[in-house]
C-alpha positions in Angstrom: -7.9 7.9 -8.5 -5.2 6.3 -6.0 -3.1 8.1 -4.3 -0.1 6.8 -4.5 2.6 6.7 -1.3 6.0 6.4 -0.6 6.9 3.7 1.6 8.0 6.2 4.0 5.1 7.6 4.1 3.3 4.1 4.5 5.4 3.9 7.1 4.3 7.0 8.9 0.8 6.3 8.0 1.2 2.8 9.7 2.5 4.3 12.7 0.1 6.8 13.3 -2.8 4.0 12.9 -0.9 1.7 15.5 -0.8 4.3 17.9 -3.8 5.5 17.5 -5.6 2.4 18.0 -3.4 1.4 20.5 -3.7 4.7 23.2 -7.0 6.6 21.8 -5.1 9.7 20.6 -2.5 10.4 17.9 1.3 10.5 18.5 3.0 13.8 19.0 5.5 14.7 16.4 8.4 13.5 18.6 6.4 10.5 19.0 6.5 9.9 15.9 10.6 10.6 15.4 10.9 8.3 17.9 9.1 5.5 16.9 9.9 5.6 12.7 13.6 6.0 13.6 13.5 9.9 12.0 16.8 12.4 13.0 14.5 15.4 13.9 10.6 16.9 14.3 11.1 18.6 11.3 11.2 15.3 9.0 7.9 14.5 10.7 6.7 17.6 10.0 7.2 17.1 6.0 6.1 13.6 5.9 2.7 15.0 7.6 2.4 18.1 5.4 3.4 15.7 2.4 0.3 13.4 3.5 -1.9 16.2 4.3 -1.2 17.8 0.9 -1.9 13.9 -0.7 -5.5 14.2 1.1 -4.8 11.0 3.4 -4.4 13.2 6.4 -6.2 15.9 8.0 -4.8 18.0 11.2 -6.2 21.0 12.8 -3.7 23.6 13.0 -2.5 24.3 16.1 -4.0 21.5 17.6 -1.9 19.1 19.3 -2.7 15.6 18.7 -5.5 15.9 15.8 -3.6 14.0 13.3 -6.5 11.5 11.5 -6.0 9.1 8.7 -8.8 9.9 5.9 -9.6 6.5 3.9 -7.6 7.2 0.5 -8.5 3.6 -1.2 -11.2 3.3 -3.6 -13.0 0.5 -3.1 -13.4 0.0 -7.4 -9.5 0.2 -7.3 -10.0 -3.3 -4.9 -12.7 -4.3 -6.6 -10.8 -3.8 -10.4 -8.1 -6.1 -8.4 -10.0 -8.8 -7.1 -11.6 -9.1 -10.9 -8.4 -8.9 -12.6 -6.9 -12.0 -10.2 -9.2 -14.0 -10.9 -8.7 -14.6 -15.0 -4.8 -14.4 -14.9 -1.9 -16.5 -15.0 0.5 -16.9 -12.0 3.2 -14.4 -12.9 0.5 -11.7 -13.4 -0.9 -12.6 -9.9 2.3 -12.2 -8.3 2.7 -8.7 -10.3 -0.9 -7.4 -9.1 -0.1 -8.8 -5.2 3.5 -6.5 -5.6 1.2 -3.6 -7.1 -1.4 -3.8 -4.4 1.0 -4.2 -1.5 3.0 -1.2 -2.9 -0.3 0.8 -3.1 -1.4 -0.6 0.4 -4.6 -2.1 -0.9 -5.4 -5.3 0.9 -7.0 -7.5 -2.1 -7.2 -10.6 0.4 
């Protein structure tokens, strides 16, 4: 099963990957309101408990910084994709690109 995401919390998830790979360690929670536009710590807070609760995060508690993206995509979901493209007609392409990109499932 997919788990399916908001695009706000794409957006968080994208973040939080940039960051990481970019300095070694995740963003702090202000960080993060800083850098996804966000009016307080506390809308953070949510998004990461939403994503936590979804299974594509995991944080130690009370640890700062231990925010870690889990992989959420099932490869068959890609593969089922990839098959489906290739016997289709344009408009049903452009529908299953919109569905992947929605999903965040890069089908190439």
């Amino acid at each position: 099963m997919t788990v399916k995401l908001t695009k706000k919390q794409l957006a968080v998830l994208n973040y939080l990957q940039d960051f990481t790979e970019e300095k070694g360690y995740s963003p702090s929670y202000r960080e993060m309101m800083a850098g996804l536009g966000l009016s307080s710590v506390s809308a953070v807070a949510e998004h990461v408990e939403n994503l936590v609760e979804k299974g594509v995060l995991k944080k130690v508690p009370g640890a700062a910084r231990s925010l870690e993206i889990l992989d959420y995509k099932h490869e068959e979901t890609v593969e089922l994709f990839k098959v489906r493209m290739m016997d289709c007609t344009e408009e049903e392409k452009k529908i299953l690109k919109e569905a992947a990109t929605i999903l965040g499932i890069d089908i190439g």
